[in-house]
N, C-alpha and C positions, 0 to 999 in steps of 0.2 A: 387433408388437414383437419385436426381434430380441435377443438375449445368448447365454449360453454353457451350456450343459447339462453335468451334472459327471458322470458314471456311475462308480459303484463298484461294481469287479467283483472275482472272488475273489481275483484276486493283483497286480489292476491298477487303476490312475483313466482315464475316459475324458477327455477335456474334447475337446466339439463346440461350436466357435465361431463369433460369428454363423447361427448358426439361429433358423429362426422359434420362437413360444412353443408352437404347436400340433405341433412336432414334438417337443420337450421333453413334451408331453403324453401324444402317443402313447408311445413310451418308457415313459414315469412308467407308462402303462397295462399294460404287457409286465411291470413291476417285480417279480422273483421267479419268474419264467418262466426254463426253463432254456434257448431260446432266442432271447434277444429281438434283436428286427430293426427297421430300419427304411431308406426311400429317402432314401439321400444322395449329391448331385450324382448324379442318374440314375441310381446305382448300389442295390442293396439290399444293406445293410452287416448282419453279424450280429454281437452284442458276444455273446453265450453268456449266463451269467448275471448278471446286473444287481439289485443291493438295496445301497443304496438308490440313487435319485436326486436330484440338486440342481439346482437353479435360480439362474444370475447372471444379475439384465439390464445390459443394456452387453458391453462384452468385460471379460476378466479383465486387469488391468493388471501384465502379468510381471515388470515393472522393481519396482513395487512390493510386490508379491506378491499382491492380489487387483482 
């Protein structure tokens, strides 16, 4: 199952789209870690601190706002 993972971080919103749900997971698990990470497109991506996280399945529809 693929959608959009939301990360709130202390001065920013992340939004990763199209990702699996078990990478949303991992994340969710890092959640309050002051450095959470994870592999995206081959790459290891680091957001710093993350709390909380959210969960959209589908993509987020930007015309309409969710």
């Amino acid at each position: 199952m693929k959608g959009t993972a939301i990360l709130f971080q202390e001065q920013n919103i992340t939004f990763i789209e199209d990702v699996e749900h078990s990478l949303f997971e991992e994340i969710k698990e890092q959640c309050g870690c002051d450095h959470c990470s994870c592999m995206l497109d081959e790459k290891m991506v680091e957001f710093g601190s993350v709390s909380p996280v959210f969960w959209h399945e589908n993509e987020v529809d930007w015309d309409y706002g969710y």
